[in-house]
C-alpha positions as CSV (number, residue, x, y, z in Angstrom):
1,X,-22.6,-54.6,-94.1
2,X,-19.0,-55.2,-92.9
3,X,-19.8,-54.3,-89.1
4,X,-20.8,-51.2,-87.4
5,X,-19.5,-47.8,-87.8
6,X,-17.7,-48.0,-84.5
7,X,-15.3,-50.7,-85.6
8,X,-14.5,-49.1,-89.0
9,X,-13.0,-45.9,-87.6
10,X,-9.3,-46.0,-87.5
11,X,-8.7,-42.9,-85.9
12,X,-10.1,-39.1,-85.7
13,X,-9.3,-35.5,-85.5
14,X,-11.6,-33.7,-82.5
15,X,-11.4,-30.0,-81.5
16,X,-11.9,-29.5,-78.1
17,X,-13.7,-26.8,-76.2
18,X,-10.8,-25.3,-75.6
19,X,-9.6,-25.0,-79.2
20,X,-6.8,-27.8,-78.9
21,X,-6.7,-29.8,-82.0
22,X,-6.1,-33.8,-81.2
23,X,-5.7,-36.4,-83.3
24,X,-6.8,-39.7,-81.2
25,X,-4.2,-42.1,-82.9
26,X,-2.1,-43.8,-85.8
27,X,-3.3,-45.9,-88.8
28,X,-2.1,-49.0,-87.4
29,X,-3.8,-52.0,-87.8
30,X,-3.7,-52.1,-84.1
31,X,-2.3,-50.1,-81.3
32,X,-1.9,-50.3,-77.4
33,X,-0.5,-46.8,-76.9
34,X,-2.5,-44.7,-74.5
35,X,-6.2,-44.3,-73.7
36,X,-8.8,-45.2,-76.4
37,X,-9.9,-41.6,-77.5
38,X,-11.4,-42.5,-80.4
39,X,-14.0,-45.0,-79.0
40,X,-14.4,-42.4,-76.2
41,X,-14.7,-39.4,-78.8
42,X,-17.3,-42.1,-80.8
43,X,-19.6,-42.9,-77.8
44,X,-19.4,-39.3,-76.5
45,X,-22.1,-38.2,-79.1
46,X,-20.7,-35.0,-79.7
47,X,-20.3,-33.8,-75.8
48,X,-16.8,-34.0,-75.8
49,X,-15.7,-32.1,-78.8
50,X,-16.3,-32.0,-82.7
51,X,-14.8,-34.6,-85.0
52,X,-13.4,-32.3,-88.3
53,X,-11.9,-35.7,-89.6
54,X,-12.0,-39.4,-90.0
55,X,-9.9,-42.1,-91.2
56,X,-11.7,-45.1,-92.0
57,X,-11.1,-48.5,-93.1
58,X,-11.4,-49.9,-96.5
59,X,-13.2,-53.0,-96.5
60,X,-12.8,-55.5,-99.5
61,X,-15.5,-56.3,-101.7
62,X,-16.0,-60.4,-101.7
63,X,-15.3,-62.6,-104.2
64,X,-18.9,-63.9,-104.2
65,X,-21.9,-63.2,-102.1
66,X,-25.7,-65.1,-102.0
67,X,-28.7,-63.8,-100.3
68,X,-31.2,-66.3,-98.5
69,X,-34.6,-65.6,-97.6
70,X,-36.6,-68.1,-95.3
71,X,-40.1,-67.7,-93.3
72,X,-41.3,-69.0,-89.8
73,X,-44.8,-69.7,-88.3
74,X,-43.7,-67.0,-85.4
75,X,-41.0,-64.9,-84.6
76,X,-39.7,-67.0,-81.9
77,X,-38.5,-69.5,-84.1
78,X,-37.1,-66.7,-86.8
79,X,-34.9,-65.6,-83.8
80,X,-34.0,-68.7,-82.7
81,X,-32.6,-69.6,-86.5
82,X,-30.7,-66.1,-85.8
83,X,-29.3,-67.6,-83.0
84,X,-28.6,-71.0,-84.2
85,X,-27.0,-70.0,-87.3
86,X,-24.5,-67.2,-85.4
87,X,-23.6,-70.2,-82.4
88,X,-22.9,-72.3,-85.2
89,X,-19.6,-70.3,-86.4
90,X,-20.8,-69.7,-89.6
91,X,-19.4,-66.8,-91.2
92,X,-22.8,-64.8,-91.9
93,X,-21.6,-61.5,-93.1
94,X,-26.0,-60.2,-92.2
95,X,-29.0,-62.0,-90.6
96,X,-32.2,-59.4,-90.7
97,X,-35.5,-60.2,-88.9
98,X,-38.7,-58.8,-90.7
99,X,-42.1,-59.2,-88.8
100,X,-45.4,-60.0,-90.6
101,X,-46.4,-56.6,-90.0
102,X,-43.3,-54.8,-91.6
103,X,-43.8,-57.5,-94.8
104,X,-47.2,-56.2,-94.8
105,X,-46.0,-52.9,-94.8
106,X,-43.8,-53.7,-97.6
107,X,-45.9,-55.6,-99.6
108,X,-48.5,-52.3,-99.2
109,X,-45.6,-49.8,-100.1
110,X,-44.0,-51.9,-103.1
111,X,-46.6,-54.3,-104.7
112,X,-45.0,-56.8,-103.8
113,X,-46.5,-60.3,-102.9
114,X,-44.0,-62.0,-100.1
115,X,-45.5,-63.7,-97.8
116,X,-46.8,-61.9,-94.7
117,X,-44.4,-64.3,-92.0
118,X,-41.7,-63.4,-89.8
119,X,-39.0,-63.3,-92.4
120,X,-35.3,-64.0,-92.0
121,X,-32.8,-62.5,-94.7
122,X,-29.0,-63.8,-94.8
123,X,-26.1,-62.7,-96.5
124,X,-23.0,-65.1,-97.5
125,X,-19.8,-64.0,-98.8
126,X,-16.8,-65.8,-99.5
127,X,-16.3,-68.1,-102.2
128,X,-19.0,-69.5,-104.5
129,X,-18.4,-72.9,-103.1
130,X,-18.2,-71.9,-99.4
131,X,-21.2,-69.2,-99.8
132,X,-23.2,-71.9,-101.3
133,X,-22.2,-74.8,-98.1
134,X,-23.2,-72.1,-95.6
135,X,-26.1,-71.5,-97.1
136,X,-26.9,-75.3,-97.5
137,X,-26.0,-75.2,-93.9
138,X,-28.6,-72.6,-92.9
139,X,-31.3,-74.0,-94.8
140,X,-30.8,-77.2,-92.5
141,X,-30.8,-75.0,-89.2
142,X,-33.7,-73.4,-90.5
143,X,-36.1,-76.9,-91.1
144,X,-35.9,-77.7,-87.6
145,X,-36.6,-74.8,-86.5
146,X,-39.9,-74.7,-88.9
147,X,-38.7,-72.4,-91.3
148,X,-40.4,-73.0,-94.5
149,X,-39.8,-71.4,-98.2
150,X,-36.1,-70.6,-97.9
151,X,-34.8,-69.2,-101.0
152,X,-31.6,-68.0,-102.1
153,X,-30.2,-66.2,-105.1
154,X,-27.0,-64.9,-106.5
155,X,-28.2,-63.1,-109.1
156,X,-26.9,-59.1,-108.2
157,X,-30.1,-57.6,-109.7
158,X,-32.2,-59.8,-107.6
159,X,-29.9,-59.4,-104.4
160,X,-29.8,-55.3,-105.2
161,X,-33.8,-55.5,-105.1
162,X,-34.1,-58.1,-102.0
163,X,-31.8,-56.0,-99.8
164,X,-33.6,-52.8,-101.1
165,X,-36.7,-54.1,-99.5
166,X,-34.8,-54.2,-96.0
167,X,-33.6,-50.7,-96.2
168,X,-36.7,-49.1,-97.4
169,X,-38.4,-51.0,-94.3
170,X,-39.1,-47.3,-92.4
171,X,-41.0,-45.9,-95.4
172,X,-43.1,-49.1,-96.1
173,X,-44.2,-48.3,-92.7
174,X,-45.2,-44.7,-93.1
175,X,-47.5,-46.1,-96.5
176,X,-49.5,-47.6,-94.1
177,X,-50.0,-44.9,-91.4
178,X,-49.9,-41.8,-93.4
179,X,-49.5,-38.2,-91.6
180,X,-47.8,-40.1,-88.9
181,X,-45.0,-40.2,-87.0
182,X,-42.1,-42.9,-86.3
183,X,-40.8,-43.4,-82.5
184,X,-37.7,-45.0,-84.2
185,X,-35.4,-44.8,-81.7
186,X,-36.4,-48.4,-79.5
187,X,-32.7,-49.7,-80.6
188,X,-32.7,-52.6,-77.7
189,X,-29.9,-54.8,-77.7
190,X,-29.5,-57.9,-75.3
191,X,-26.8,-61.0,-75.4
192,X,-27.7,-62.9,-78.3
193,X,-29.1,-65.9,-75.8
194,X,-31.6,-63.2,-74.8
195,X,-33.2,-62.1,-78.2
196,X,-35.6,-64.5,-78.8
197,X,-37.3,-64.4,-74.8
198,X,-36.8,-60.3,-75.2
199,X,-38.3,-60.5,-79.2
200,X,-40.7,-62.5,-78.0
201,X,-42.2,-61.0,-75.6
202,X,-42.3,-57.6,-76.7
203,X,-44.2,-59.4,-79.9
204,X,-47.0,-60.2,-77.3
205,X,-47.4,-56.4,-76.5
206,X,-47.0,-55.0,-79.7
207,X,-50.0,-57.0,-81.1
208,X,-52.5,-56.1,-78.1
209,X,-51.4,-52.3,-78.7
210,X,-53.8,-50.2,-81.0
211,X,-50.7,-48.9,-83.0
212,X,-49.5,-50.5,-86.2
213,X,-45.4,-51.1,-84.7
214,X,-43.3,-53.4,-87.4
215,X,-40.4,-55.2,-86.4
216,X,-37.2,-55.2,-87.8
217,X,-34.1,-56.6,-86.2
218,X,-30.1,-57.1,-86.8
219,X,-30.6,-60.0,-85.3
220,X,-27.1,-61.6,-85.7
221,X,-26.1,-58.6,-82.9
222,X,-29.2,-59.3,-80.8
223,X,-30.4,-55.9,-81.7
224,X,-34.0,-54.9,-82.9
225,X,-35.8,-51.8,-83.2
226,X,-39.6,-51.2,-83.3
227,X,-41.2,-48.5,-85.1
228,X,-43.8,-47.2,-83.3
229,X,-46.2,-45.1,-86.0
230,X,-48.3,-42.8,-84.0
231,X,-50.1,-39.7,-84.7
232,X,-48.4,-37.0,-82.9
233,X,-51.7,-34.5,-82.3
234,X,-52.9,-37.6,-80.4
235,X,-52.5,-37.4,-76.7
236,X,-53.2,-41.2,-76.1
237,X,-50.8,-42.4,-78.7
238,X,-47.8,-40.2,-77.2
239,X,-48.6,-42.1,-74.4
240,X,-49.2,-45.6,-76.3
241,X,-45.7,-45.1,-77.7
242,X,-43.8,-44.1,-75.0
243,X,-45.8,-47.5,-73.1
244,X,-44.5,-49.6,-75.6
245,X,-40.8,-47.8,-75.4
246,X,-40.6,-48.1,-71.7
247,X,-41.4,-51.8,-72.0
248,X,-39.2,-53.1,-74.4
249,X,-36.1,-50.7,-72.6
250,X,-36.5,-51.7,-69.0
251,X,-37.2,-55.6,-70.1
252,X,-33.8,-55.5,-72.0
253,X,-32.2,-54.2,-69.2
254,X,-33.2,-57.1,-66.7
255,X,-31.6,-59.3,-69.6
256,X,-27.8,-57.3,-69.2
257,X,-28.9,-55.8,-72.4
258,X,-28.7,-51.8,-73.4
259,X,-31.3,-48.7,-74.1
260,X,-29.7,-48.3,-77.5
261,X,-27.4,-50.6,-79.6
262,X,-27.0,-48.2,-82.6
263,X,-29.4,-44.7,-82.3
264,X,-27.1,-43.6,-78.6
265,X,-28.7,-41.7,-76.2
266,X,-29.4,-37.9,-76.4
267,X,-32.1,-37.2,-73.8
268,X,-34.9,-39.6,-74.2
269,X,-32.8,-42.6,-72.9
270,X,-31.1,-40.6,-70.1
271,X,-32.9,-41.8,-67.4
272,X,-32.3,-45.1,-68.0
273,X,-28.8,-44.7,-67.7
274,X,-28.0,-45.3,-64.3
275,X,-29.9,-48.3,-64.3
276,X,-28.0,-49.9,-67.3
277,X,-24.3,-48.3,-66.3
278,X,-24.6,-47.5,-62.5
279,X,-24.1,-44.2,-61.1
280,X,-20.5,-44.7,-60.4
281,X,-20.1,-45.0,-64.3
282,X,-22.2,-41.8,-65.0
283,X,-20.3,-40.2,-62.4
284,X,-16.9,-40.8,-64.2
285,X,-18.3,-39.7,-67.3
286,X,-19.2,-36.5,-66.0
287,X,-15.5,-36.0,-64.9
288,X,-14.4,-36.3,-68.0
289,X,-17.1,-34.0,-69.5
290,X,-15.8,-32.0,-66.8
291,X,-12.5,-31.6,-67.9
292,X,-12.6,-31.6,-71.4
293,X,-15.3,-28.8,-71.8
294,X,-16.3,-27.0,-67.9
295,X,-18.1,-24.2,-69.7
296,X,-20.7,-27.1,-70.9
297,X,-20.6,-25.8,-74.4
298,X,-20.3,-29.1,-76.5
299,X,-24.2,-30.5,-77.2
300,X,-25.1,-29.6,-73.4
301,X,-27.8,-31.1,-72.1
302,X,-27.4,-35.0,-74.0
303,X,-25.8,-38.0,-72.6
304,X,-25.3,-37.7,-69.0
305,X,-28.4,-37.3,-66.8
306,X,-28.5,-33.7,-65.2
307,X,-28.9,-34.8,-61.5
308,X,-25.5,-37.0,-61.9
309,X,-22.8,-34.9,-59.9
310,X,-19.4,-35.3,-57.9
């Protein structure tokens, strides 16, 4: 809610592969002293050593907060609101893209009866009086950009149940494919410019495929995922799946986007490393892998391509 996990840590205890016990800085608000171990120790995903500790920080709960909902013809113009409304220096505190197929899904799941449109959900925190401008000021961007039914509500049982909705998105999807599986980890992430082309176009796929794939997006970060449901004792949609995956990955990279905004990499995104990052970067970070564990001990085999060598 308050930004990702990465930019809550303050700072961590890691053992090494050597036993050495490190702690990868103070509690200061902020801090220029030495090399950024904790954001390396963070993206590392466990190759580098194992966090036994964590200090994090405490985030205020707001004075007020309102939740918006608001629906678009297609989910072009529900990413281009996303855009608008984060260009416009409002301070949303979340902006959450829904496709027609995940409100489906939801709708299936829940009995519930929301209308089966590309769905933006906002949140607004502050004071009541600002909370309620931005939202005015959203509702605005949203009109011409077609957005029709926008609704908003303060009420914290109603705003308990709406974001309830968002968060049980993966399950509504497994009520409409039961016995299958989820290919979950299509976490693309572009510049923010980029979401609605990149969205957009993986939209157009996504509807020819024979799969049922909602759509469900952080899309004030430019970052969406797709969950692909697929029966895993079918041969043809393993390779539907990994089609679709391949698609949406290697079109966000030709945007300067990433593989993965939030999930990281283990193996399955490995080979698309080098083009994202460039050799010379997966070449550094296998010096440092290098030197902090050479008996390849810590999660070997994840992150860094095995053909990358110096």
């Amino acid at each position: 809610m308050y930004g990702t996990m990465r930019e809550n840590v303050i700072n961590l205890k890691v053992v090494l592969a050597n036993g050495d016990v490190v702690k990868t800085g103070s509690r200061a608000r902020k801090s220029a002293a030495g090399y950024d171990l904790t954001r390396l120790v963070i993206g590392s995903e466990g190759t580098l050593g194992v966090i036994t500790e964590v200090t994090l920080k405490l985030q205020k709960i707001p004075q007020h907060s309102m939740v918006a909902m608001c629906n678009f013809p297609t989910i072009k113009d529900a990413a281009d609101v996303a855009i608008a409304t984060m260009l416009s220096g409002i301070q949303v505190s979340r902006v959450e893209l829904l496709d027609e197929v995940q409100i489906k899904a939801i709708n299936f799941a829940n009995g519930k009866n929301l209308p089966e449109a590309p769905t933006l959900m906002f949140e607004f925190i502050g004071t009541e009086a600002y909370s309620r401008e931005q939202a005015l000021i959203v509702q605005r961007i949203a009109s011409e950009h077609r957005g029709s039914d926008f609704v908003f509500t303060e009420d914290p049982k109603t705003k308990k149940e709406l974001w309830k909705i968002r968060k049980e998105a993966l399950w509504a999807g497994f009520a409409m494919a039961p016995n299958h599986e989820a290919m979950a980890t299509n976490d693309v992430c572009v510049p923010l410019s980029n979401l609605a082309e990149l969205i957009s176009r993986t939209k157009e796929l996504l509807d020819t495929s024979p799969l049922i794939c909602p759509i469900v997006a952080h899309a004030g970060d430019g970052n969406f995922h797709t969950i692909i449901l697929f029966d895993p004792n079918n041969d043809e949609h393993w390779r539907e799946a990994e089609r679709l995956n391949h698609f949406m990955v290697s079109t966000a990279l030709t945007m300067a986007g990433t593989c993965t905004g939030e999930h990281g990499v283990g193996t399955g995104k490995m080979k698309y490393l080098e083009k994202e990052l460039g050799i010379e970067a997966l070449m550094t970070m296998k010096r440092i892998k290098t030197a902090l564990d050479p008996n390849n001990i810590m999660n070997p085999g994840k992150l860094i391509p095995p053909h990358v060598c110096f």
